[in-house]
ZATOR-298770 format. One record per atom (N, C-alpha, C): chain; atom name; x, y, z. Coordinates in steps of 0.1 Angstrom, whole numbers. Each point is the difference from the previous one (the first is absolute). Layout:
BEGIN
+------+------+-------+-------+-------+
| unit | site |    xx |    yy |    zz |
+------+------+-------+-------+-------+
|    A |   CA |     X |     Y |     Z |
...
+------+------+-------+-------+-------+
***
This chain:
BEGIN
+------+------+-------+-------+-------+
| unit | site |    xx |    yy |    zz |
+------+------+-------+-------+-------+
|    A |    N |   863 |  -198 |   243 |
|    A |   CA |    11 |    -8 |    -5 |
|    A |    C |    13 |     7 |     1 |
|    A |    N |    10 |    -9 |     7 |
|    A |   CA |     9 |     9 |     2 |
|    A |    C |    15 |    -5 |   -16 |
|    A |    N |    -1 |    11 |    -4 |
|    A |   CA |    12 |    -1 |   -12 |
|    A |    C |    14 |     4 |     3 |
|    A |    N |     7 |    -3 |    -9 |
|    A |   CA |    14 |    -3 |     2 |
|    A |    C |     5 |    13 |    -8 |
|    A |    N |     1 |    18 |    11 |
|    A |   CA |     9 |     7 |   -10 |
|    A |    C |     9 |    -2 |    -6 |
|    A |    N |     8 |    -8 |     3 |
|    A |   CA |    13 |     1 |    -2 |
|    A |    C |     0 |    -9 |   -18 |
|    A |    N |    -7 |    -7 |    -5 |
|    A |   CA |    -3 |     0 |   -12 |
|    A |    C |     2 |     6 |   -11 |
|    A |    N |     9 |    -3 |    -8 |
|    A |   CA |     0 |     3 |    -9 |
|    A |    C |    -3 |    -2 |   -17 |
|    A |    N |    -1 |     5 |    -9 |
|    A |   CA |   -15 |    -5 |   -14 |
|    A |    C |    16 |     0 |    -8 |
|    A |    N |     5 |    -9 |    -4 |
|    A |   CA |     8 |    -4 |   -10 |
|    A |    C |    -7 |    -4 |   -16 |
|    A |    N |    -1 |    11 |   -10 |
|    A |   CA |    -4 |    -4 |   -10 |
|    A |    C |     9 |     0 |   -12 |
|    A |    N |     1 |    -9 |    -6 |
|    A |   CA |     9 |    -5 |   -12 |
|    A |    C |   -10 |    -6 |   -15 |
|    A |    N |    10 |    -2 |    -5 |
|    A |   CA |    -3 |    -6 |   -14 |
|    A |    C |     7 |   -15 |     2 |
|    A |    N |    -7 |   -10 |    -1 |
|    A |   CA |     7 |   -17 |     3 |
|    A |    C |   -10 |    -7 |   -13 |
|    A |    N |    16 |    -1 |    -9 |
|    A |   CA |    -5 |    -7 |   -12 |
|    A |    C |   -12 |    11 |   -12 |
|    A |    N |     6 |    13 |     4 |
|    A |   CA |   -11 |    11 |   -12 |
|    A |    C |   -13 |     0 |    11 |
|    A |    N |    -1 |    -4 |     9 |
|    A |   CA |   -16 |     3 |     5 |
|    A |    C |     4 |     4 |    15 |
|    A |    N |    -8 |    13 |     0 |
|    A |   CA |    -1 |     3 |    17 |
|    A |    C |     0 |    -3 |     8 |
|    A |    N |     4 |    -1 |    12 |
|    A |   CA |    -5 |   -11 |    13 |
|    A |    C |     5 |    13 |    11 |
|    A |    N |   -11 |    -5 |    10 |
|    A |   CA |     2 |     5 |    12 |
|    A |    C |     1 |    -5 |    11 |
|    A |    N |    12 |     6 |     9 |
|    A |   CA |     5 |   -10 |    17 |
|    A |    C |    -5 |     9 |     9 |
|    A |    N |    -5 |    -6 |    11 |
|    A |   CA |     2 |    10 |    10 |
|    A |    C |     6 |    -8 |    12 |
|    A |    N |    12 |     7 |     3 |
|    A |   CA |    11 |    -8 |     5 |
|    A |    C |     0 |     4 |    17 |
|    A |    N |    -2 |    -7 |    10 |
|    A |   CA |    -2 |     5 |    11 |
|    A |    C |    17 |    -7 |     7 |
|    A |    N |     3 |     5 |    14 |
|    A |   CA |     7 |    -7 |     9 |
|    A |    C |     5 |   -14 |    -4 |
|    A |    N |   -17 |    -3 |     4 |
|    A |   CA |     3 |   -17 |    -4 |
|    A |    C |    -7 |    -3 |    -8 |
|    A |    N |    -8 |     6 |   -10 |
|    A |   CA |   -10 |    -5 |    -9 |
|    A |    C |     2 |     4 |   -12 |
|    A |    N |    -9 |    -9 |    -9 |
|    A |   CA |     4 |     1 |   -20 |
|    A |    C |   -11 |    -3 |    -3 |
|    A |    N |    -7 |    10 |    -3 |
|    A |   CA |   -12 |    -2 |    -4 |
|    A |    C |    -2 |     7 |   -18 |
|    A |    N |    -5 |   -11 |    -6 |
|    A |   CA |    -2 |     3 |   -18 |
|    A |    C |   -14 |    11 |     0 |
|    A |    N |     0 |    13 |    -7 |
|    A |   CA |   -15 |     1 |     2 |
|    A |    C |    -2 |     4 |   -18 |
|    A |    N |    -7 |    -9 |    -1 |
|    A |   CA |    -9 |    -1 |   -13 |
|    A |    C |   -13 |     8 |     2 |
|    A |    N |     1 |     5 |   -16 |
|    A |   CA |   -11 |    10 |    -6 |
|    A |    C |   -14 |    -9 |     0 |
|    A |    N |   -10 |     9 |     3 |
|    A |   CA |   -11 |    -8 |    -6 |
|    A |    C |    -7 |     0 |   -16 |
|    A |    N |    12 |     5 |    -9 |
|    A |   CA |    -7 |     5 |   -13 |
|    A |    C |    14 |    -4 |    -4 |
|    A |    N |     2 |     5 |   -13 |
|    A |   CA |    12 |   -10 |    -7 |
|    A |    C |    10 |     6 |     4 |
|    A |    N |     4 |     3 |     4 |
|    A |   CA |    17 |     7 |     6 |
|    A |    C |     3 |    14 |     4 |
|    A |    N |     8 |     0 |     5 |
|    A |   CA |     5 |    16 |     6 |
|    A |    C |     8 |     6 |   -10 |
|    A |    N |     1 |    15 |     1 |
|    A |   CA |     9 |     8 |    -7 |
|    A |    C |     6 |    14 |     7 |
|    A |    N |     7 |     6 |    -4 |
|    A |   CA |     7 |    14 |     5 |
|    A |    C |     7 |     5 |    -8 |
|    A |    N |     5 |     9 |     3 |
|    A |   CA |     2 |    17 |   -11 |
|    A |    C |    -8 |     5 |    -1 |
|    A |    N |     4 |    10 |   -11 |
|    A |   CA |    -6 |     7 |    -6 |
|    A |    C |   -12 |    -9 |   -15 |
|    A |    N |     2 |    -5 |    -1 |
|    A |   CA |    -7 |    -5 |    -8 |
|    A |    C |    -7 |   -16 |     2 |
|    A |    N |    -6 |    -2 |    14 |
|    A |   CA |    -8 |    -9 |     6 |
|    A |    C |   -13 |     0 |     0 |
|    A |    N |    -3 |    14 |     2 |
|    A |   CA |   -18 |    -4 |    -5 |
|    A |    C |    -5 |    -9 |    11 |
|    A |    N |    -9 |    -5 |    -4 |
|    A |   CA |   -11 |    -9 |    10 |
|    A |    C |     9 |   -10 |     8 |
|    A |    N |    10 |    -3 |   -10 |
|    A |   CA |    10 |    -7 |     6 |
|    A |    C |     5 |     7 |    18 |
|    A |    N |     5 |     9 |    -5 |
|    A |   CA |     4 |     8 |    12 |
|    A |    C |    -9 |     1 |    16 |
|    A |    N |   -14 |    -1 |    -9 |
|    A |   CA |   -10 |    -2 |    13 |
|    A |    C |    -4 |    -9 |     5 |
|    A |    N |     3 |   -11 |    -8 |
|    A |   CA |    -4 |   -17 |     7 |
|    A |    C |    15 |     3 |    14 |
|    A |    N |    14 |    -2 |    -4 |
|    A |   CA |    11 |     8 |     6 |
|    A |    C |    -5 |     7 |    11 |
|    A |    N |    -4 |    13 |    -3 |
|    A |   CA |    -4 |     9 |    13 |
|    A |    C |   -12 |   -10 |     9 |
|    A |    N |    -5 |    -5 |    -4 |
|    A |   CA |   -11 |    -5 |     7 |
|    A |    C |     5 |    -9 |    11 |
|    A |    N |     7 |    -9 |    -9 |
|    A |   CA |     6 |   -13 |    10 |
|    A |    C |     7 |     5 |    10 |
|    A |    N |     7 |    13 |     1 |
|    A |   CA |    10 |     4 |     6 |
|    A |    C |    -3 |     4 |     9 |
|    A |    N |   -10 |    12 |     0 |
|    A |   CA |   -12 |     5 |    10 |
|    A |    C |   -10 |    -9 |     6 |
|    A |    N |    -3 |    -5 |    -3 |
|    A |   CA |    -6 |   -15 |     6 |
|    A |    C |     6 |    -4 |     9 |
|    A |    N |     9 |    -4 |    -3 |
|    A |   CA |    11 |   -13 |     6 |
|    A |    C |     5 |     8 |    16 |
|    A |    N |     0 |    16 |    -2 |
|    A |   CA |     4 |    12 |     8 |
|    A |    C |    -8 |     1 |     7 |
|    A |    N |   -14 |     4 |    -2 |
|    A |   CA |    -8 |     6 |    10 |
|    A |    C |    -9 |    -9 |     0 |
|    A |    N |    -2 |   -15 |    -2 |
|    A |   CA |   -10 |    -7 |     5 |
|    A |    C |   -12 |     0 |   -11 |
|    A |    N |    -4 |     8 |    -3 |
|    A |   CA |   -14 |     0 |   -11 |
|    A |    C |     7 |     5 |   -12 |
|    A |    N |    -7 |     2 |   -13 |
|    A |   CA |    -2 |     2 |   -10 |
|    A |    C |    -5 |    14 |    -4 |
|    A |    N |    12 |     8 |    -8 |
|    A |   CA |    -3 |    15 |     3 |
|    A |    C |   -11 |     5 |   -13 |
|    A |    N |    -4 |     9 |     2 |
|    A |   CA |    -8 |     6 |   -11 |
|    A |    C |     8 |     1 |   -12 |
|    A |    N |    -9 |     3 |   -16 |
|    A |   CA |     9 |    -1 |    -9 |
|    A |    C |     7 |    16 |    -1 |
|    A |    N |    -5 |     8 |     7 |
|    A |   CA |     7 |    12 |    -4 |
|    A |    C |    12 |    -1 |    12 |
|    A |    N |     0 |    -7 |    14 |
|    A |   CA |    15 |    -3 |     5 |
|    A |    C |    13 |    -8 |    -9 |
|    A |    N |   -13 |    -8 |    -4 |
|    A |   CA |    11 |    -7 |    -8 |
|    A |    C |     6 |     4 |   -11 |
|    A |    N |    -4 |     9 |   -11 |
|    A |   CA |     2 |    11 |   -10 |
|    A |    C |     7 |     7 |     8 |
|    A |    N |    -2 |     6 |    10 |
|    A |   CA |    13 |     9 |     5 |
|    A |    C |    16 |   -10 |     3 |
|    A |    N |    -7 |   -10 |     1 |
|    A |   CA |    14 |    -6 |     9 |
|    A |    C |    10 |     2 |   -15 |
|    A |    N |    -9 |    -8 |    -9 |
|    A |   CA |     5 |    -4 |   -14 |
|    A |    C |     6 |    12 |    -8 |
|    A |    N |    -2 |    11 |     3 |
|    A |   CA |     5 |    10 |    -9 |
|    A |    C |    11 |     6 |     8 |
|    A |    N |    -1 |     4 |    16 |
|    A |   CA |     7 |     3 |     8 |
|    A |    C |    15 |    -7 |     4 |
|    A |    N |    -5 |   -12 |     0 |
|    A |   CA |    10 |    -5 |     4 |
|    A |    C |     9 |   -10 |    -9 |
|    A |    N |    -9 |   -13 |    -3 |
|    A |   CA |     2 |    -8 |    -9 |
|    A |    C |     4 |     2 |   -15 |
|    A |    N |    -7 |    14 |    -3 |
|    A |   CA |    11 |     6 |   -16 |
|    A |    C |     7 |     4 |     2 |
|    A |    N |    11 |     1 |    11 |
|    A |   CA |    12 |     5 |     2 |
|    A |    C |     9 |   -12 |     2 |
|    A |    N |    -1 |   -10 |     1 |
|    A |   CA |    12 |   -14 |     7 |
|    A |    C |     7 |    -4 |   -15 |
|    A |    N |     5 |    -1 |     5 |
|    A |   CA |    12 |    -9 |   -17 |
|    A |    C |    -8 |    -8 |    -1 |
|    A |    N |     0 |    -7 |   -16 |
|    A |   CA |    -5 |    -2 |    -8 |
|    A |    C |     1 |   -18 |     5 |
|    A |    N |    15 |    -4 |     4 |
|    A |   CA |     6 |   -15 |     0 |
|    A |    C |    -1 |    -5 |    16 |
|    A |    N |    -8 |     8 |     9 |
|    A |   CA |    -4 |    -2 |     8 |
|    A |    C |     4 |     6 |    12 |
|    A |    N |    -5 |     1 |    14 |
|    A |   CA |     0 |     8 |     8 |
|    A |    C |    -4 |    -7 |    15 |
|    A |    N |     3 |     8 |    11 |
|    A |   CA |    -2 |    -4 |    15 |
|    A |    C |    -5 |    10 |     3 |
|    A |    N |   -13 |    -2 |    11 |
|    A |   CA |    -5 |    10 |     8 |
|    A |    C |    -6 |    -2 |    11 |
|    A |    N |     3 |     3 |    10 |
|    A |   CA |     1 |    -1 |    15 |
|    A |    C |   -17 |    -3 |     6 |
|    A |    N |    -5 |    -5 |     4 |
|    A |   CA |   -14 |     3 |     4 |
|    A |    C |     1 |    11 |     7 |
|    A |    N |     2 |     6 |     7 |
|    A |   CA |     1 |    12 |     6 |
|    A |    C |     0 |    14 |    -5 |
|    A |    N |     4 |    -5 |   -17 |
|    A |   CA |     1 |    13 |    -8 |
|    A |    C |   -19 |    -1 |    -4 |
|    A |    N |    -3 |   -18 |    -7 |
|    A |   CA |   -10 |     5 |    -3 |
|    A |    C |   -12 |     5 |    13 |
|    A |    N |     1 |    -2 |    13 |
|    A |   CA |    -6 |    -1 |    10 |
|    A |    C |    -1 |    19 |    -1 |
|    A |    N |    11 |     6 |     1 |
|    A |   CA |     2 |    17 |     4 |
|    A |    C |    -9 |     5 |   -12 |
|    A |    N |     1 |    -4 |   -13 |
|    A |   CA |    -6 |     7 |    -9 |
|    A |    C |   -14 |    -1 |     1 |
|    A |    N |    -5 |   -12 |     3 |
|    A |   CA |   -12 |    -4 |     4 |
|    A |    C |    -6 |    12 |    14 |
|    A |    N |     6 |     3 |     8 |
|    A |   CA |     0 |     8 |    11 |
|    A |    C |    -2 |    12 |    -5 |
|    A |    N |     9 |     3 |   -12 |
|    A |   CA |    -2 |    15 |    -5 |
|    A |    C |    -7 |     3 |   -11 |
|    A |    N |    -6 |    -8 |    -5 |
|    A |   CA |    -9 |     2 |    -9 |
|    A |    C |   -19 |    -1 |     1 |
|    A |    N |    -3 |   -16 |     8 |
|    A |   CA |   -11 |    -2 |     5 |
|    A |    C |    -2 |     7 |    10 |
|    A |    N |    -8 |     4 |     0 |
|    A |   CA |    -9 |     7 |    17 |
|    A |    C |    -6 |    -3 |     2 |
|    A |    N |     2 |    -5 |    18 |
|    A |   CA |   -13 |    -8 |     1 |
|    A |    C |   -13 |     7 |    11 |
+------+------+-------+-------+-------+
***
């Protein structure tokens, strides 16, 4: 499957509740959690991982282990402002590169 780097994961707060874009060229795509919603910071928790999940997912095609996704979540995702954030697919794509070995 061929993906669209140039993508970007637009996440905000709309109306108090998280949502997530992934904004291509020409595409707008909503991606919804499969558990009750997403979260980030420092104080996300499980939240944080449904987040890492969707994100890495949506990146590399499959569904990462829970200890990728725990890394993404503490690494990456507890560091973005709190009122929301942009991040490139390509950012999550390199990290994915440098962390998983395959």
């Amino acid at each position: 499957m061929k993906t669209d780097d140039s993508r970007i994961y637009v996440v905000r707060l709309e109306r108090n509740r998280p949502v997530v874009f992934a904004v291509g060229t020409t595409t707008l795509e909503r991606l919804d959690p499969p558990g009750d919603g997403f979260g980030w910071g420092m104080d996300a928790a499980d939240d944080g991982l449904e987040l890492a999940r969707v994100l890495l997912t949506d990146t590399s095609g499959s569904e990462p282990s829970a200890d990728v996704a725990r890394r993404f979540a503490d690494q990456i995702l507890s560091r973005v402002p709190q009122d929301g954030f942009a991040l490139p697919r390509e950012t999550v794509s390199a990290w994915l590169r440098r962390v998983v070995t395959v």
